[in-house]
ChimeraX commands (.cxc) that place a marker at each C-alpha (Angstrom):
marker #1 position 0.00,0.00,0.00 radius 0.5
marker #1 position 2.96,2.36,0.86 radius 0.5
marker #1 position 6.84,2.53,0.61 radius 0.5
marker #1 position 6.83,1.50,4.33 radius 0.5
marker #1 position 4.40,-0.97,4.04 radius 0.5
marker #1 position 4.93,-4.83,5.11 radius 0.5
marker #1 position 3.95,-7.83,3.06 radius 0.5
marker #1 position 0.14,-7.60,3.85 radius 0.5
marker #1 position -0.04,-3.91,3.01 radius 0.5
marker #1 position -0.05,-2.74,6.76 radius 0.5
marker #1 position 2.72,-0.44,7.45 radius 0.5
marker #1 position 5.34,-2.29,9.69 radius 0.5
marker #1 position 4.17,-2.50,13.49 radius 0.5
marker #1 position 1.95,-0.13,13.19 radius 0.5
marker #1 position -0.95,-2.43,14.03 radius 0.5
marker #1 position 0.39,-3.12,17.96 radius 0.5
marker #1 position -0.34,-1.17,20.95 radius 0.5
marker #1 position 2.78,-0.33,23.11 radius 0.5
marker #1 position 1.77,1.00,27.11 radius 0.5
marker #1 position 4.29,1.73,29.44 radius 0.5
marker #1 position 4.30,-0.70,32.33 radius 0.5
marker #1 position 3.00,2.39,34.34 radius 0.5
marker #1 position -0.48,2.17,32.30 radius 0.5
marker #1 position -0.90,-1.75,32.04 radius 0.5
marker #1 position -0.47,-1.95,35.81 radius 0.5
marker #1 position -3.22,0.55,35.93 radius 0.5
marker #1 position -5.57,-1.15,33.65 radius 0.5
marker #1 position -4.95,-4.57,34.89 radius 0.5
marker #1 position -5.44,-3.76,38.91 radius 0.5
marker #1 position -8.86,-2.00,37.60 radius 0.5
marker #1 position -9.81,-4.62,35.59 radius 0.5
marker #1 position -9.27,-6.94,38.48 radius 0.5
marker #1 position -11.46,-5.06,40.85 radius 0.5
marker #1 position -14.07,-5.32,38.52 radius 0.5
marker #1 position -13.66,-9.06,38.64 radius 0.5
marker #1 position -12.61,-9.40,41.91 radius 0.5
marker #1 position -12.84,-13.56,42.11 radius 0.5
marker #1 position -12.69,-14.45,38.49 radius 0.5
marker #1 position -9.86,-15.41,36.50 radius 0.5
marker #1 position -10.24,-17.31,33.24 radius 0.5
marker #1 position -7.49,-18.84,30.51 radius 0.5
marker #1 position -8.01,-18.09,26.86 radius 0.5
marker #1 position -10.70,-19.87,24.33 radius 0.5
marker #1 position -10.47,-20.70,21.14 radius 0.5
marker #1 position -6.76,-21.30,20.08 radius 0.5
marker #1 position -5.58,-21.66,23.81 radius 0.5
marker #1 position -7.78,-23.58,25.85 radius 0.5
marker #1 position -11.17,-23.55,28.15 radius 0.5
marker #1 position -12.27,-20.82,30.25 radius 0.5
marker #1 position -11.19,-21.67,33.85 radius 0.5
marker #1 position -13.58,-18.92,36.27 radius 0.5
marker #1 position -13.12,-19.08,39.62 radius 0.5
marker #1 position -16.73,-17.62,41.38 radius 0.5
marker #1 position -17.72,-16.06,44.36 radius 0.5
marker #1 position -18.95,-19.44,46.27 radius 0.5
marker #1 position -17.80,-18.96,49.58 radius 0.5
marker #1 position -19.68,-20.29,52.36 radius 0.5
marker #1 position -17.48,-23.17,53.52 radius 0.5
marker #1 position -14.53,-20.36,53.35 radius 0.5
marker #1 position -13.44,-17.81,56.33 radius 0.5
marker #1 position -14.01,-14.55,53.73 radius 0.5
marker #1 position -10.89,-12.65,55.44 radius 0.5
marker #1 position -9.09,-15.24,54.17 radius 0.5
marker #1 position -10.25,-15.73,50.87 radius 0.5
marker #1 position -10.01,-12.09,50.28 radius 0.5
marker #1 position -6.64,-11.88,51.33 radius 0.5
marker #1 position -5.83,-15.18,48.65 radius 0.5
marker #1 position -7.76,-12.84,46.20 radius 0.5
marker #1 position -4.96,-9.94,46.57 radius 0.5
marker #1 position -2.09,-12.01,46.75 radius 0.5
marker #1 position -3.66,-13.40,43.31 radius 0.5
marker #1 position -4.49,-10.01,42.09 radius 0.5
marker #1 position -0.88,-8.81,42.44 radius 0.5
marker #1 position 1.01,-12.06,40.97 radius 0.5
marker #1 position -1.67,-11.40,38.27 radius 0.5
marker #1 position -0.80,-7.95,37.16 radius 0.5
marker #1 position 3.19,-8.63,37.75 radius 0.5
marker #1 position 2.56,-11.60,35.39 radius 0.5
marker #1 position 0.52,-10.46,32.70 radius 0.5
marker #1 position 2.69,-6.85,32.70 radius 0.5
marker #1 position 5.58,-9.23,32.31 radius 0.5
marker #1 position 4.10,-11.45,29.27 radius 0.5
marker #1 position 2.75,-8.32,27.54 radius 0.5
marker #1 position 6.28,-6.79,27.42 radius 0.5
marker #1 position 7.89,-9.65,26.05 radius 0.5
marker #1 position 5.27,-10.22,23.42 radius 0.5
marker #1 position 5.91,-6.38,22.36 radius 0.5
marker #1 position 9.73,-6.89,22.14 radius 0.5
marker #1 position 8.91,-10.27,19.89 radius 0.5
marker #1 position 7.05,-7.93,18.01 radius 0.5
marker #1 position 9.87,-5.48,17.82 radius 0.5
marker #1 position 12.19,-7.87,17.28 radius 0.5
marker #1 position 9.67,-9.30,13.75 radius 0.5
marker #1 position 9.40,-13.01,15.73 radius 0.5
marker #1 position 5.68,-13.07,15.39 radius 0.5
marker #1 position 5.13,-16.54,16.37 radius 0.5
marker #1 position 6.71,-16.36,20.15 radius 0.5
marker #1 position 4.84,-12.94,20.13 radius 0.5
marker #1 position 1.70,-15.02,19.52 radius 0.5
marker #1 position 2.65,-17.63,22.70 radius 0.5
marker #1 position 3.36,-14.14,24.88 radius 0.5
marker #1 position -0.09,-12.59,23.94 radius 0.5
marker #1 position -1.83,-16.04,24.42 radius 0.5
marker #1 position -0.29,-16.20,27.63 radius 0.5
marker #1 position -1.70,-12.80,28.63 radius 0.5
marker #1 position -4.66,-14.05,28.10 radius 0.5
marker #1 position -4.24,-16.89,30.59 radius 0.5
marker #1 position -3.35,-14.49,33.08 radius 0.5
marker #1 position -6.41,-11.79,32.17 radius 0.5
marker #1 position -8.96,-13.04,29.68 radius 0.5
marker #1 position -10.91,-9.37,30.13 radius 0.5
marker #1 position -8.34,-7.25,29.01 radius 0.5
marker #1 position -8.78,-6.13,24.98 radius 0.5
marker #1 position -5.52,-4.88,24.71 radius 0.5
marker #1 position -3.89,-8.26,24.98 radius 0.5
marker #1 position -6.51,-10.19,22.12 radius 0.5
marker #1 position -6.04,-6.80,20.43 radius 0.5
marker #1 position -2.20,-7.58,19.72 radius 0.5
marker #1 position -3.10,-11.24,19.46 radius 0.5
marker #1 position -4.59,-9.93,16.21 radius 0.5
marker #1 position -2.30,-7.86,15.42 radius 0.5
marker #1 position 0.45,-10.42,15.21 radius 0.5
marker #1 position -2.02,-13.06,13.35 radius 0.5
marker #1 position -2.34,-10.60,10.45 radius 0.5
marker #1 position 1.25,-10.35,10.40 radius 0.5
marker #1 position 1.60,-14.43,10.71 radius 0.5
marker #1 position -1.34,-14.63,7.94 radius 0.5
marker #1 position -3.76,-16.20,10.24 radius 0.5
marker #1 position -6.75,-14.34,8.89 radius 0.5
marker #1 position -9.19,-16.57,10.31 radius 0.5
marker #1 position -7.66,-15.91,13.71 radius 0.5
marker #1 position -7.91,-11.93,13.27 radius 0.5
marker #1 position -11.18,-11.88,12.68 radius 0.5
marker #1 position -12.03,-14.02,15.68 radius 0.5
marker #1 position -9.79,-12.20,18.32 radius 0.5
marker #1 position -10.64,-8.65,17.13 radius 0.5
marker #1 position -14.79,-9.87,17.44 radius 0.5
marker #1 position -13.26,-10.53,21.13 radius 0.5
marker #1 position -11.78,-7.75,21.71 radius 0.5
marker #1 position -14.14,-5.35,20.64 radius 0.5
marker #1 position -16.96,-7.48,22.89 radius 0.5
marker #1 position -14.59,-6.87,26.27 radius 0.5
marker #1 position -13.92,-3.39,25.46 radius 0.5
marker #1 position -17.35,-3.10,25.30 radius 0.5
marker #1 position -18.30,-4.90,28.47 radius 0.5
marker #1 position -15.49,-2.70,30.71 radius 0.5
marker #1 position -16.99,0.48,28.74 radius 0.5
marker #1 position -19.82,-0.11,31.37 radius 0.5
marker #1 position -17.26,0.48,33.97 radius 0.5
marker #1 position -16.53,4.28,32.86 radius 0.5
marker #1 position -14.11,5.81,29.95 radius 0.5
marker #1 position -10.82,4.63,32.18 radius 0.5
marker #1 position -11.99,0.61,31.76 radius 0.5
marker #1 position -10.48,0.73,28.34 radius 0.5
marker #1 position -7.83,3.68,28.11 radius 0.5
marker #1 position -5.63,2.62,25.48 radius 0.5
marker #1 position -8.04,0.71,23.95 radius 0.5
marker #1 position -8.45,1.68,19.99 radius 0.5
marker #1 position -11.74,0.30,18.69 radius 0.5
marker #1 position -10.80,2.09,15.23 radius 0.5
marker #1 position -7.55,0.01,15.29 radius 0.5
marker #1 position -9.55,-3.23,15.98 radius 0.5
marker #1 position -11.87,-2.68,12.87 radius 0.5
marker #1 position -8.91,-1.51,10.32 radius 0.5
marker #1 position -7.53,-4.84,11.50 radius 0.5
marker #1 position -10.45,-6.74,10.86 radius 0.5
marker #1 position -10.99,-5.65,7.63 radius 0.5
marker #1 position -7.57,-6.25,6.78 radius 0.5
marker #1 position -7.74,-10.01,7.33 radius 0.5
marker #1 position -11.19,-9.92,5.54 radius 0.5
marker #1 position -9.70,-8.35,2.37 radius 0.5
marker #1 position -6.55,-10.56,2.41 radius 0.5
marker #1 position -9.24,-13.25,2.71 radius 0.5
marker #1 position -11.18,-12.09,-0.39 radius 0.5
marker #1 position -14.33,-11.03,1.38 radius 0.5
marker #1 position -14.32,-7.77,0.18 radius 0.5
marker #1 position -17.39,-6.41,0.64 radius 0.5
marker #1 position -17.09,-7.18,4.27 radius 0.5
marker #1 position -13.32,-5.66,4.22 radius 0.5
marker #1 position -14.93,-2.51,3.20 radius 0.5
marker #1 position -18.06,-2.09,5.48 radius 0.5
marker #1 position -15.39,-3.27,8.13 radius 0.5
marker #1 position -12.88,-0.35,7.50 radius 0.5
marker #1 position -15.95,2.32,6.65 radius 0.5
marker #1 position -16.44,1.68,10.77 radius 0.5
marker #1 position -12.59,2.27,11.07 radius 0.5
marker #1 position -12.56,5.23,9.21 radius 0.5
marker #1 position -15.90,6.42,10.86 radius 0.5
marker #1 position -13.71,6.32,14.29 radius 0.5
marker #1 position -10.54,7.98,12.81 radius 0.5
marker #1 position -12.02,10.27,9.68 radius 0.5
marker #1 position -9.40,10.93,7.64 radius 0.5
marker #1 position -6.87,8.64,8.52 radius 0.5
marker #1 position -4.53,8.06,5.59 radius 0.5
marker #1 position -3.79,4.61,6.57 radius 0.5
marker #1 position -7.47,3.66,6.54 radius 0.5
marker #1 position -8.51,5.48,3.30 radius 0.5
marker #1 position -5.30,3.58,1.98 radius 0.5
marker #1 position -6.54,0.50,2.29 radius 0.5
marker #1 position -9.64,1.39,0.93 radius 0.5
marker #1 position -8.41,2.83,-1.84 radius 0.5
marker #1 position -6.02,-0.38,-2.18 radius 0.5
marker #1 position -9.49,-2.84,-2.22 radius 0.5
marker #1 position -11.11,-0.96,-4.83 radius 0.5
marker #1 position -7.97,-1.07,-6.88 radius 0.5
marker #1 position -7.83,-4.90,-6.78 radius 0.5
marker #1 position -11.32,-5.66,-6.95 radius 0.5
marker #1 position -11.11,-3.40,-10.20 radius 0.5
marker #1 position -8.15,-5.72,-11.38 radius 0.5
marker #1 position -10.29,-9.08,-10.10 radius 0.5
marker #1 position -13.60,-8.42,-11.53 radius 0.5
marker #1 position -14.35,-12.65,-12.94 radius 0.5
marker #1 position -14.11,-15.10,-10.26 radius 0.5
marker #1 position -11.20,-16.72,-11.42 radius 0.5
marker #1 position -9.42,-13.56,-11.05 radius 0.5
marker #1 position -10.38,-13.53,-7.18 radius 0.5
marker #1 position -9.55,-17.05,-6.74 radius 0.5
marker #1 position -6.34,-16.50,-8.13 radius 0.5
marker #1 position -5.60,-13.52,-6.35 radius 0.5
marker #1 position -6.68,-14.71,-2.43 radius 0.5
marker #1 position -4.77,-18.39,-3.08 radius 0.5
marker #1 position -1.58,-15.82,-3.22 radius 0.5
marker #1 position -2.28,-14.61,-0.01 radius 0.5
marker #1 position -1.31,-17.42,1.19 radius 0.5
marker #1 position -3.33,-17.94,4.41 radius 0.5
marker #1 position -2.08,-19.79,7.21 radius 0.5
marker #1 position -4.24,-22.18,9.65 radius 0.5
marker #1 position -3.12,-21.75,12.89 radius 0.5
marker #1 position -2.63,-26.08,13.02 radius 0.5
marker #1 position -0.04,-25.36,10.51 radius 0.5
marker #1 position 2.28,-22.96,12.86 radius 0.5
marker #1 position 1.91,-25.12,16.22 radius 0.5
marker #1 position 1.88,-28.73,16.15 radius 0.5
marker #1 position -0.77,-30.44,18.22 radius 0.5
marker #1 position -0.62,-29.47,21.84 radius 0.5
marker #1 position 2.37,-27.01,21.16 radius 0.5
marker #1 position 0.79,-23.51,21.62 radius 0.5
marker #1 position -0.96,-24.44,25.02 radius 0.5
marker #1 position 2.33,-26.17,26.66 radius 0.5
marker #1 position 4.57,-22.97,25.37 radius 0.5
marker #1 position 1.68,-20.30,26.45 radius 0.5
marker #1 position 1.65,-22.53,29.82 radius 0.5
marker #1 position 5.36,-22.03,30.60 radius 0.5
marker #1 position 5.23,-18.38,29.52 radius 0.5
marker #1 position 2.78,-17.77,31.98 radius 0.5
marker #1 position 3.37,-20.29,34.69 radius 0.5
marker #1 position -0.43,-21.21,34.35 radius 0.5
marker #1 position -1.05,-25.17,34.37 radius 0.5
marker #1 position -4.44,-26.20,33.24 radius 0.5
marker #1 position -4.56,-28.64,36.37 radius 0.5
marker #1 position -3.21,-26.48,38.67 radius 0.5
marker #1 position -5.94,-23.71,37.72 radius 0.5
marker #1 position -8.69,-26.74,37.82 radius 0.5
marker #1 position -7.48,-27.32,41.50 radius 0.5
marker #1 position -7.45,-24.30,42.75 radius 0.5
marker #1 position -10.87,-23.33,41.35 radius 0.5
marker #1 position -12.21,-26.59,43.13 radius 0.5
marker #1 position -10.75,-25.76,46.40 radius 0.5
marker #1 position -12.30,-22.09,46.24 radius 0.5
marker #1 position -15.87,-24.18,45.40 radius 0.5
marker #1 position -15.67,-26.23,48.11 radius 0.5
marker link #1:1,2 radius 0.2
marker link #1:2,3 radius 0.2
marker link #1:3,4 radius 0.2
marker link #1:4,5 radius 0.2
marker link #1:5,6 radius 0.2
marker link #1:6,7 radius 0.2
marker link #1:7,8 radius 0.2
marker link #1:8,9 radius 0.2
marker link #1:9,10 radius 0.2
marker link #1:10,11 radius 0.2
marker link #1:11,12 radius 0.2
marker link #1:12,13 radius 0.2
marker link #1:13,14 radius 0.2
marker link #1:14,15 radius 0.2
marker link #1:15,16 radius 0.2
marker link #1:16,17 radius 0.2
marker link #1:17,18 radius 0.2
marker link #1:18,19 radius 0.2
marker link #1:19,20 radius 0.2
marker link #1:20,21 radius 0.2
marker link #1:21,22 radius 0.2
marker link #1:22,23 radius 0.2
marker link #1:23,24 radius 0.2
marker link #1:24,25 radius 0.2
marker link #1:25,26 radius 0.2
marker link #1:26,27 radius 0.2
marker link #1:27,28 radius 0.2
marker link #1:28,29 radius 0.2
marker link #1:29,30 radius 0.2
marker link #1:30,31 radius 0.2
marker link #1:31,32 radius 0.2
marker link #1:32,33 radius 0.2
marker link #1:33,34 radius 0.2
marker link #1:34,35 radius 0.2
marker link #1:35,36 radius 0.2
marker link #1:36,37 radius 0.2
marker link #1:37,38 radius 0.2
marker link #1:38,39 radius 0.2
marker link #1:39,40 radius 0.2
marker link #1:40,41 radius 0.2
marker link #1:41,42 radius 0.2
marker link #1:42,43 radius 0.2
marker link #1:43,44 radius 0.2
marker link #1:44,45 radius 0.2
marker link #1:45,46 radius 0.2
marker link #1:46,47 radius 0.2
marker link #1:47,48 radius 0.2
marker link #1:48,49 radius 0.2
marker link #1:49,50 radius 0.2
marker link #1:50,51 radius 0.2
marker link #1:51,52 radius 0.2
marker link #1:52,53 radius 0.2
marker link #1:53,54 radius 0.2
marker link #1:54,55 radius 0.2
marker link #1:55,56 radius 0.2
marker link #1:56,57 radius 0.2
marker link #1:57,58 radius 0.2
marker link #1:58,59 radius 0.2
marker link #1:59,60 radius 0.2
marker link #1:60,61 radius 0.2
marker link #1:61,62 radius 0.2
marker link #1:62,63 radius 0.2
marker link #1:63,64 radius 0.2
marker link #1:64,65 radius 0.2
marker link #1:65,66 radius 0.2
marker link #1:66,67 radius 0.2
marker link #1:67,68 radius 0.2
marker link #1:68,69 radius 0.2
marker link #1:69,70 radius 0.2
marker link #1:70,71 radius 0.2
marker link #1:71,72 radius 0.2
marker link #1:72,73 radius 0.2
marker link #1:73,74 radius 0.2
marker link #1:74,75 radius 0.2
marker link #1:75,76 radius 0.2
marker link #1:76,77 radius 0.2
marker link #1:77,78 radius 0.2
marker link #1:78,79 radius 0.2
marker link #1:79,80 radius 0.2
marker link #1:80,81 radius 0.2
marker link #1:81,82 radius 0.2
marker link #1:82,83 radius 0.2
marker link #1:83,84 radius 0.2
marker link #1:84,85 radius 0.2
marker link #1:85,86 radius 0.2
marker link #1:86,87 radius 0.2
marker link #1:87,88 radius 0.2
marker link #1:88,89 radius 0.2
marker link #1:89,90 radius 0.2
marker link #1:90,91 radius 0.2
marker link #1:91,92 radius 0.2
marker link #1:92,93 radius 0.2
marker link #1:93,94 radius 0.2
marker link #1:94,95 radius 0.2
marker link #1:95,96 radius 0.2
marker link #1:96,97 radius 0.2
marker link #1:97,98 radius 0.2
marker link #1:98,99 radius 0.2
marker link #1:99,100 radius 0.2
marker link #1:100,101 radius 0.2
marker link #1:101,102 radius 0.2
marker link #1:102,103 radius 0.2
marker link #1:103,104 radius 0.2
marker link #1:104,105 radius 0.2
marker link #1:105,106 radius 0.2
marker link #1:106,107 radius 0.2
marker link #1:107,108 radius 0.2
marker link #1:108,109 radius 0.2
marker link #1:109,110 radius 0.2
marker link #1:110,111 radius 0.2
marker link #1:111,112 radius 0.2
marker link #1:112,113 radius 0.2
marker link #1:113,114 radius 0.2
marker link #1:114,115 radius 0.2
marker link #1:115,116 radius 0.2
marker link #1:116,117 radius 0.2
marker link #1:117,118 radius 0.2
marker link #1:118,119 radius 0.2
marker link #1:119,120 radius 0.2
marker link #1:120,121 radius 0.2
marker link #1:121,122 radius 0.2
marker link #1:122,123 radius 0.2
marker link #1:123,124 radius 0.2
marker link #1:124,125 radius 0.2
marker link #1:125,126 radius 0.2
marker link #1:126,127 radius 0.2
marker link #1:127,128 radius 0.2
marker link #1:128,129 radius 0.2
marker link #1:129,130 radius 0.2
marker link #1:130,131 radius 0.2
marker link #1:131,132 radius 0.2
marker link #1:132,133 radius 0.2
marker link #1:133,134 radius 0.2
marker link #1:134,135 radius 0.2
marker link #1:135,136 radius 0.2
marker link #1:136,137 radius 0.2
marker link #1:137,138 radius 0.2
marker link #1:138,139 radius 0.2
marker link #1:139,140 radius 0.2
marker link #1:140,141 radius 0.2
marker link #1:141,142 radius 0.2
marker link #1:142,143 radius 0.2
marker link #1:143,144 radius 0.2
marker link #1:144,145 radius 0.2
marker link #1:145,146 radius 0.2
marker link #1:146,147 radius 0.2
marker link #1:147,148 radius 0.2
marker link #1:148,149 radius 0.2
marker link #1:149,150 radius 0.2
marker link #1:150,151 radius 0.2
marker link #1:151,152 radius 0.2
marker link #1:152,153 radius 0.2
marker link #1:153,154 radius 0.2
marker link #1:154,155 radius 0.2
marker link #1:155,156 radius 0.2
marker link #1:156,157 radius 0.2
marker link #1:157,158 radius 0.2
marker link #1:158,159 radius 0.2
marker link #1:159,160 radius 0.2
marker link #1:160,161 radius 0.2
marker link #1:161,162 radius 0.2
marker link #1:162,163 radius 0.2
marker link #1:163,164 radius 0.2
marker link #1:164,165 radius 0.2
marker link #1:165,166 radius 0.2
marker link #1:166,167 radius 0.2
marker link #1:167,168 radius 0.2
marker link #1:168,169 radius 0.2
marker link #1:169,170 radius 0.2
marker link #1:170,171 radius 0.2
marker link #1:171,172 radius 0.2
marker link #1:172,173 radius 0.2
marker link #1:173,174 radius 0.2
marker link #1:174,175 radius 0.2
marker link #1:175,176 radius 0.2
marker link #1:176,177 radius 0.2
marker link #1:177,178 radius 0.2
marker link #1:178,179 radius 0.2
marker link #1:179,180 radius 0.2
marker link #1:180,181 radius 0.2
marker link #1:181,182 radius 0.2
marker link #1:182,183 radius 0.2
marker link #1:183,184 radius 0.2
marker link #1:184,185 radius 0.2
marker link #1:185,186 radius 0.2
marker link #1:186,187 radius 0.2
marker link #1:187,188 radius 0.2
marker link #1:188,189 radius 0.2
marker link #1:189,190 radius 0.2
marker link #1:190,191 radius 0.2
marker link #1:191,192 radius 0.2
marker link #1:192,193 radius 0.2
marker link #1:193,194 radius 0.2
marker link #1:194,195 radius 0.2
marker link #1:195,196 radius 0.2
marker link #1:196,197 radius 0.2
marker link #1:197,198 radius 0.2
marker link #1:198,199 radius 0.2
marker link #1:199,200 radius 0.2
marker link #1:200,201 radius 0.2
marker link #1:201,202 radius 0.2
marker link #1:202,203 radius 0.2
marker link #1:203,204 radius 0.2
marker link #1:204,205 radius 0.2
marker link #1:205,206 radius 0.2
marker link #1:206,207 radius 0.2
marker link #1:207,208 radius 0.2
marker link #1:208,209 radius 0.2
marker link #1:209,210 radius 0.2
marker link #1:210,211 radius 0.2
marker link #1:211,212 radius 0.2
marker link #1:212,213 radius 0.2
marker link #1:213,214 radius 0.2
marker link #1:214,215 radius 0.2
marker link #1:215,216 radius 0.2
marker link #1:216,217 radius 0.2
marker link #1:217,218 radius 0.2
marker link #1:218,219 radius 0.2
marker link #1:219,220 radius 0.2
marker link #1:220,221 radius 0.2
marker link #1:221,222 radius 0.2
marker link #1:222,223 radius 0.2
marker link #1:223,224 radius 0.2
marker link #1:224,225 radius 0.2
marker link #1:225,226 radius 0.2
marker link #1:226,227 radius 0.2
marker link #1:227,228 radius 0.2
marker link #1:228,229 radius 0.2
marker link #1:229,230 radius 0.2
marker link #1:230,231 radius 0.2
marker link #1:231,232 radius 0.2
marker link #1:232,233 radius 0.2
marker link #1:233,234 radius 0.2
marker link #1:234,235 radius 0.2
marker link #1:235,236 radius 0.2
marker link #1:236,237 radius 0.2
marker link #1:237,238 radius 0.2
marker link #1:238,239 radius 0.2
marker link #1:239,240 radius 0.2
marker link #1:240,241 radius 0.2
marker link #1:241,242 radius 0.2
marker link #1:242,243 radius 0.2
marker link #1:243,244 radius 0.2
marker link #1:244,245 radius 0.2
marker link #1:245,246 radius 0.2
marker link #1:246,247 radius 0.2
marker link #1:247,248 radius 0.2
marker link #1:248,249 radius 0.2
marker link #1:249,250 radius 0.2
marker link #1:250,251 radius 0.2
marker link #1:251,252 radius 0.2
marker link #1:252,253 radius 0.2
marker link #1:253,254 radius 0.2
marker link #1:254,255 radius 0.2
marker link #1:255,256 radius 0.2
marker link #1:256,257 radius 0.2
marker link #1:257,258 radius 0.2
marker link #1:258,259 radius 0.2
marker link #1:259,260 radius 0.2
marker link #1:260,261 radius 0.2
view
């Protein structure tokens, strides 16, 4: 699309969000207050939700709120932690241990949109479309459900970004009239943004140059789309996003069955 563009027409890292630690400590310990006893692993690629919930009768409630601090603070040191690895992956253009690091955040702090956000980000870059368009749905749905918490839920938080994003993986996927509804919303949030109206401009170009459907088959088999199967062997992406965040699926399953009983 542009001189400084990468391989997918998005201009090199300009998709990921970068917050000091100063700012993801912030927005993790409010997130946590808002979900004071509930701490869930990733879906989709990574695993099951694992909630822990509020049933405390068989528990002395000093102590379970002081085991709900402690948990709070390893939580924010951990996920601050993964987050700034996964941004010097990105930095550093290894998009696939960027990918573990994000999914690992997401172990640690399934509500925060800023973590599935770069997810996202980094399966564009990897050319999982498939996975873009579910993580940005995500993301979008928890910005939207800390929203209801005030403005300061989701500072940092760039829906615009989300939908450009979107409808990147969408036109790299040949679904191009979705692309385009999908980065009207983007533009919509950020009028006049040259990157946006790029990549508009860029979809009505190659539809143009793609108008029988031969043409379009052609042209999306050279995008080359990845399935996420075909970057992690079986069993691979939860072990590694496991060790990053020194979450274990039975551990987790234990502890949530000790607060229950």
């Amino acid at each position: 699309m542009n001189q400084n563009s990468s391989s997918h027409g998005v201009p090199e890292r300009s998709n990921f969000v970068y917050l000091p630690r100063e700012h993801l400590s912030s927005f993790a310990r409010h997130d946590l207050k808002r979900y004071p006893v509930k701490k869930a692993a990733a879906n989709g690629h990574s695993g099951v939700f694992k909630e822990i919930e509020g049933h405390h009768d068989r528990r002395d409630r000093e102590a379970i709120e002081r085991e709900i601090k402690a948990e709070r603070e390893r939580t924010i040191k951990t996920g601050t932690k993964l987050f700034e690895k996964g941004v010097n992956a990105v930095k550093e253009g290894d998009f696939k241990k960027a990918f573990v690091f994000f999914t690992g955040c997401q172990l640690v702090c399934l509500e925060n949109p800023i973590y599935t956000l770069n997810r996202a980000a980094v399966s564009l870059e990897l050319k999982v479309y498939k996975g873009v368009i579910i993580d940005t749905r995500m993301a979008l749905e928890k910005a939207d459900a800390a929203a209801k918490h005030g403005p300061q839920a989701i500072e940092g938080f760039d829906r615009s970004k989300a939908y450009y994003i979107s409808g990147q993986a969408l036109f790299h996927m040949g679904e191009w009239a979705r692309a385009e509804r999908t980065l009207v919303v983007a533009l919509l949030g950020k009028p006049g943004d040259p990157e946006i109206m790029n990549a508009i401009r860029t979809l009505h170009e190659t539809a143009r140059r793609c108008k029988c459907k031969e043409d379009h088959a052609r042209w999306v088999a050279q995008q080359g789309e990845v399935d996420l199967d075909d970057l992690f062997a079986p069993g691979e992406l939860e072990k590694a996003a496991d060790e990053a965040s020194g979450m274990n699926r039975e551990e987790c399953l234990r502890r949530i069955r000790s607060l229950r009983q």
